[in-house]
C-alpha positions in Angstrom: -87.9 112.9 -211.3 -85.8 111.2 -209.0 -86.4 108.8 -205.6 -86.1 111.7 -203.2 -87.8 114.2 -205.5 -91.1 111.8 -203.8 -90.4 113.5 -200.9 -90.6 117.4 -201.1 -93.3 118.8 -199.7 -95.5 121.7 -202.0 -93.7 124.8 -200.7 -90.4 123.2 -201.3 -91.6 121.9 -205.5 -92.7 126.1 -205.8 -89.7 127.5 -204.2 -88.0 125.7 -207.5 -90.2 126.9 -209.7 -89.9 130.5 -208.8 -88.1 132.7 -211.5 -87.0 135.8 -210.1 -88.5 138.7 -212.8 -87.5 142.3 -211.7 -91.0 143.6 -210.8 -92.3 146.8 -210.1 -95.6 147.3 -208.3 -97.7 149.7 -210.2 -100.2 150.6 -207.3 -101.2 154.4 -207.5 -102.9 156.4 -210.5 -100.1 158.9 -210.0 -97.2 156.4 -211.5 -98.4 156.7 -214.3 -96.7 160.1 -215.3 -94.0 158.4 -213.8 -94.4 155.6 -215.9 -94.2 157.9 -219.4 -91.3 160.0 -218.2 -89.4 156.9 -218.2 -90.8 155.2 -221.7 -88.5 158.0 -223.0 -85.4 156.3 -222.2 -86.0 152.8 -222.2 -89.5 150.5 -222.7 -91.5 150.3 -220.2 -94.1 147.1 -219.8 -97.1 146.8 -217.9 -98.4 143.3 -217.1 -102.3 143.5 -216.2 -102.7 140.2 -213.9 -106.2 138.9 -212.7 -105.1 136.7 -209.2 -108.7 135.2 -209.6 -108.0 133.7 -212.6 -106.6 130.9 -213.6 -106.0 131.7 -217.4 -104.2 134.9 -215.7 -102.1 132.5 -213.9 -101.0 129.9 -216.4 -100.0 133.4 -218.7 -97.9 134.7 -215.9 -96.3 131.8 -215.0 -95.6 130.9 -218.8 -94.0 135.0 -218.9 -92.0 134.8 -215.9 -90.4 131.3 -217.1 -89.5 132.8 -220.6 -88.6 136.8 -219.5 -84.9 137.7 -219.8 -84.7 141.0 -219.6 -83.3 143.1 -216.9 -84.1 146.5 -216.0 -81.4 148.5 -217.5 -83.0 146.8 -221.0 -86.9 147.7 -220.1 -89.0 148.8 -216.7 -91.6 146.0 -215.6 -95.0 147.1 -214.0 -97.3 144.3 -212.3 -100.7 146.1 -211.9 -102.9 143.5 -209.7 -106.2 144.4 -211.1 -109.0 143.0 -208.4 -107.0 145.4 -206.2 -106.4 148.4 -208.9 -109.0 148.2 -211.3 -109.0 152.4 -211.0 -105.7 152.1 -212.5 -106.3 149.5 -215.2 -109.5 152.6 -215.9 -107.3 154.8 -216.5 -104.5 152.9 -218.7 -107.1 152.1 -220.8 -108.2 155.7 -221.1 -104.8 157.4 -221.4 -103.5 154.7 -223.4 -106.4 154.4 -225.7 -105.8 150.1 -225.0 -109.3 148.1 -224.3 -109.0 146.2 -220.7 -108.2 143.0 -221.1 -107.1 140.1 -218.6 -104.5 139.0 -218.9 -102.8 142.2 -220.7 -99.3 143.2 -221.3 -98.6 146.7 -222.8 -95.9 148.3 -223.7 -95.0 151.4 -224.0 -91.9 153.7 -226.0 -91.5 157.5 -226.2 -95.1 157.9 -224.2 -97.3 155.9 -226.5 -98.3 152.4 -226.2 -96.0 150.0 -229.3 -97.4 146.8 -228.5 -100.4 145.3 -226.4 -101.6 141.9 -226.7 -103.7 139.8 -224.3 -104.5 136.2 -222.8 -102.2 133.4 -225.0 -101.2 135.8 -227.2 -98.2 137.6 -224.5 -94.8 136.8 -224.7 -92.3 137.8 -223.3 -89.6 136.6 -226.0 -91.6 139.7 -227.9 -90.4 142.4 -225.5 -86.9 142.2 -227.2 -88.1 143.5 -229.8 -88.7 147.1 -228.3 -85.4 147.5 -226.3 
């Protein structure tokens, strides 16, 4: 840290920290179809995110620092649970995946390859399905 790093205010120590991951709002049940149509061309990732929670946080913040993918490689969903919770119903019904939260799945050809939840998501795993 140096002498004038004292100085920034809050905003200005976040705006650094903010990794630009290519997101794509999942916020309708009917994306979903969507959703499969394209896991037949390239991986497709849902990350379920709790913004109550602070274990939810630290996870996200921990993915977003270590994702390196870009969309040509793999399609990123963010589903906001507390305002989607419908949708997170029916991933887990279609998907035949348990909720969990924090939650990444992913999916390849239609079905779900890969799910893991709280510490156990990583994003340095997604490479694996490209």
């Amino acid at each position: 840290m140096g002498l004038f790093d004292m100085f920034k205010s809050p905003r200005d120590a976040a705006k650094e920290e903010i990794v630009e991951t290519p997101w794509h709002v999942l916020g309708k049940i009917e994306q979903l179809d969507d959703l499969v149509a394209q896991s037949k061309t390239k991986p497709v990732a849902i990350f379920k995110h709790s913004t109550r929670c602070g274990v939810s946080r630290g996870v996200l913040k921990m993915f977003e620092k270590n994702y390196s993918l870009n969309d040509d490689q793999l399609k990123l969903y963010f589903l906001d649970l507390l305002q989607n919770r419908d949708i997170s119903n029916e991933i887990a019904t279609r998907f035949k995946v348990n909720h969990e939260s924090p939650q990444l799945i992913v999916i390849k050809d239609g079905v779900v390859v890969h799910h893991d939840s709280h510490n156990g998501i990583d994003a340095a795993d997604l490479t694996k399905f490209i």
